[in-house]
Every structure is written in C-alpha cells, then in structure tokens.
C-alpha positions in Angstrom: -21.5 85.6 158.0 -18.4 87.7 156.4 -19.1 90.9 156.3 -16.9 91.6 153.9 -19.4 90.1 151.5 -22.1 93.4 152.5 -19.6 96.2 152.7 -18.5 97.7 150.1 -15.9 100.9 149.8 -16.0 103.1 146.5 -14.5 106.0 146.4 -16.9 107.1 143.9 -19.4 106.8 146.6 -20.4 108.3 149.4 -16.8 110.2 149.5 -15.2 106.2 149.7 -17.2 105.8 153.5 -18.3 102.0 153.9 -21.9 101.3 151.9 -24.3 98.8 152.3 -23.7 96.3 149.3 -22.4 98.9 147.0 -26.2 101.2 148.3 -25.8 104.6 149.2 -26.3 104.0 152.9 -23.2 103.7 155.1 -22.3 101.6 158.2 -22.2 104.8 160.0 -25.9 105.5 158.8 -26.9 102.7 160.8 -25.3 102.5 163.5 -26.6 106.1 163.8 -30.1 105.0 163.4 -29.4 102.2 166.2 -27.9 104.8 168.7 -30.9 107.1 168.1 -33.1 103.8 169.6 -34.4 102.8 166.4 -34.8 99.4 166.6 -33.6 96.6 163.7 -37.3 96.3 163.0 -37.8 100.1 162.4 -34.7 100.6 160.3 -36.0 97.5 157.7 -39.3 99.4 157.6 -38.0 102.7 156.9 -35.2 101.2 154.7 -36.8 98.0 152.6 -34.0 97.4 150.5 -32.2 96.7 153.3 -32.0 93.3 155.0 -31.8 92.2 158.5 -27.9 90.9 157.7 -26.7 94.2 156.4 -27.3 95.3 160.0 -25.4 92.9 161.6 -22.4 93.3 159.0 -22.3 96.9 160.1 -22.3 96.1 163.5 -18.9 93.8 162.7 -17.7 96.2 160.4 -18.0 98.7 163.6 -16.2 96.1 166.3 -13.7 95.0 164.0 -12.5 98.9 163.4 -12.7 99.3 167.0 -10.6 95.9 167.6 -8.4 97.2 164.6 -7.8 100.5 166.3 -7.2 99.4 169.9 -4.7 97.0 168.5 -2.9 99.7 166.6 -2.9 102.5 169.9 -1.3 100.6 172.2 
C-alpha cells in the first residue's frame, strides 16, 4: 500500500496537518489514539468511516517523517 493514496494535505483543512482521505481526522489523531492504548479495533469502532488501512498509512506517514527527518539532522 502507498500511503500517499490515504493522506491528504489541504491547507484549507485542519490548518494544512495530514487528513485521513481528505476527512477531518489527522495522522496525528491517530497515532494519539494508539499511544493512549487504544487498540486498531477500538479506534474503527469509535471512528466507522475509518478503515483498518487508513491506520496503517498513518503509521507510514509517521516512519517516513521520522526517516525523512533523521536523514535531514545528521
């Protein structure tokens, strides 16, 4: 999966912060909910238009950043 294809940046939206297929929740929502404990399971119940890849692409979203920046710093 490319999650490219699930995240989308507006700057209309949610002050330009990566959204969940143009949605008004943001990568960092999620990964928020999963720090917190909630599980994948719990997050598609409390968020049904949500779908089990849009998780994963903000969890690659999140590493690739984090490769992005680590590449840049040193």
């Amino acid at each position: 999966m490319n999650y490219r294809d699930r995240i989308t940046i507006n700057p209309k939206q949610r002050g330009g912060q990566p959204c969940i297929r143009g949605l008004r929740i943001t990568v960092y929502d999620i990964l928020e909910y999963l720090a917190s404990d909630m599980t994948r399971d719990e997050i598609l119940r409390d968020f049904p238009y949500l779908e089990q890849e849009d998780i994963t692409a903000a969890l690659m979203y999140a590493a690739d950043r984090e490769k992005h920046m680590l590449v840049h710093s040193a």
